[in-house]
C-alpha positions in Angstrom: 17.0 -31.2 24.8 14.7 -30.2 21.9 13.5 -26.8 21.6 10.5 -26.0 22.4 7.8 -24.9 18.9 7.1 -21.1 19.0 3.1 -20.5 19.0 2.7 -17.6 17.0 -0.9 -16.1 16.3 -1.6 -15.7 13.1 -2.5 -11.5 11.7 -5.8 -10.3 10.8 -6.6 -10.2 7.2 -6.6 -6.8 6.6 -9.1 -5.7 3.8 -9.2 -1.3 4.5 -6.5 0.5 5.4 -6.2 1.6 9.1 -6.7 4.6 10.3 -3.1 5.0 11.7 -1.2 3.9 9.0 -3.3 6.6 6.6 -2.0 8.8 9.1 0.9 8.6 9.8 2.0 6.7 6.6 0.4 6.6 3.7 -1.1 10.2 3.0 2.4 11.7 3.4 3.9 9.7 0.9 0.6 10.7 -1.6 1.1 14.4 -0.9 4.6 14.0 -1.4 3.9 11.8 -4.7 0.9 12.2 -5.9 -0.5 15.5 -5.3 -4.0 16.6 -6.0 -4.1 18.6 -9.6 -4.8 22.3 -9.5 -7.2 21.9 -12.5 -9.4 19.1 -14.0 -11.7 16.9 -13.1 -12.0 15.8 -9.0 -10.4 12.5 -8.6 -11.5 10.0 -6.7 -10.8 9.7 -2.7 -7.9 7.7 -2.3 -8.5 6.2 0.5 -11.8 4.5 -1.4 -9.4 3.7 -4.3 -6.6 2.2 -1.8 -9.2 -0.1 -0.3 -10.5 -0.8 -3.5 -6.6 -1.9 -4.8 -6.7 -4.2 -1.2 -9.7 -6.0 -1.8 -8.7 -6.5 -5.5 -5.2 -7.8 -4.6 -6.7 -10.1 -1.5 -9.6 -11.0 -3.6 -8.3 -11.8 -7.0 -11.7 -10.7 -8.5 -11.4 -8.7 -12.0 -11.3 -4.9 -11.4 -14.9 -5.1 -13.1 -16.1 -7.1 -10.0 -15.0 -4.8 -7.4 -17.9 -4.1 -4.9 -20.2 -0.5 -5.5 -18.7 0.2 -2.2 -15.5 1.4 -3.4 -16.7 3.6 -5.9 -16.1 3.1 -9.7 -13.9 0.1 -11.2 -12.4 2.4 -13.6 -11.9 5.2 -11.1 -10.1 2.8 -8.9 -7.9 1.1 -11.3 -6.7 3.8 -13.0 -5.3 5.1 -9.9 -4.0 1.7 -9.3 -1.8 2.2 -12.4 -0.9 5.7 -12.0 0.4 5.0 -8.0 2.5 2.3 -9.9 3.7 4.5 -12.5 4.9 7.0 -10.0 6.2 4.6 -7.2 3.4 5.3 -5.0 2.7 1.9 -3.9 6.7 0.7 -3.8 7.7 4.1 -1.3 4.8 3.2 0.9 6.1 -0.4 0.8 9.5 0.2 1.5 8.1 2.9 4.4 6.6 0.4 5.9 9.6 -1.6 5.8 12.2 0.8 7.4 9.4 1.3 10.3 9.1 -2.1 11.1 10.1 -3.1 14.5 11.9 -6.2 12.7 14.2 -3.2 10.8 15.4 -1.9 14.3 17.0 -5.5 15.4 18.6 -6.8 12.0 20.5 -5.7 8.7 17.5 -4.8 6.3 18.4 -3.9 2.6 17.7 -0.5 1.3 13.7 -1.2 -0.3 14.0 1.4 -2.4 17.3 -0.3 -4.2 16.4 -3.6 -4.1 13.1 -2.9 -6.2 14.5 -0.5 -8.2 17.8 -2.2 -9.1 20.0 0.8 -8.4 23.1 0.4 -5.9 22.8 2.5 -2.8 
């Protein structure tokens, strides 16, 4: 007997970040990473910058295209490259990971090493 095709509904596209996984998520790992400096200029709001990065990455439009919305292009890409630089983006990646529910039911390899190249 032939199995039967799974029906699976496709996920929203998701363009800002949700208010939970700011929560509960990603602002921990930016305080943790990425702290605010004591003296300086302001910087921008990250949360502008980190919808900014998702609709440039979903989009594929040049940074100098981004949408007034999200504040300046320079602003946002500059934090773009500095998250990179201190493996902001990859720890909130690999966060995500270990709190998937898929993590709970099967062997999932350590994020951080697999990215990173180190054993562990």
């Amino acid at each position: 007997m032939a199995r039967r095709k799974r029906i699976t509904k496709p996920l929203e596209t998701i363009w800002e970040c949700p208010d939970d996984l700011w929560d509960n998520v990603i602002g921990p790992v930016l305080d943790a990473l990425d702290p605010p400096k004591i003296t300086g200029r302001k910087r921008i709001d990250p949360r502008q910058a980190l919808n900014g990065i998702i609709y440039q990455l979903r989009s594929g439009c040049q940074w100098n295209h981004l949408p007034r919305d999200f504040g300046d292009d320079a602003s946002i890409h500059r934090t773009f490259q500095r998250w990179i630089a201190k493996g902001v983006l990859l720890e909130i990646c690999c966060t995500e990971v270990e709190l998937s529910p898929l993590s709970r039911n099967r062997n999932v390899t350590h994020c951080r090493s697999a990215y990173t190249g180190q054993n562990g």
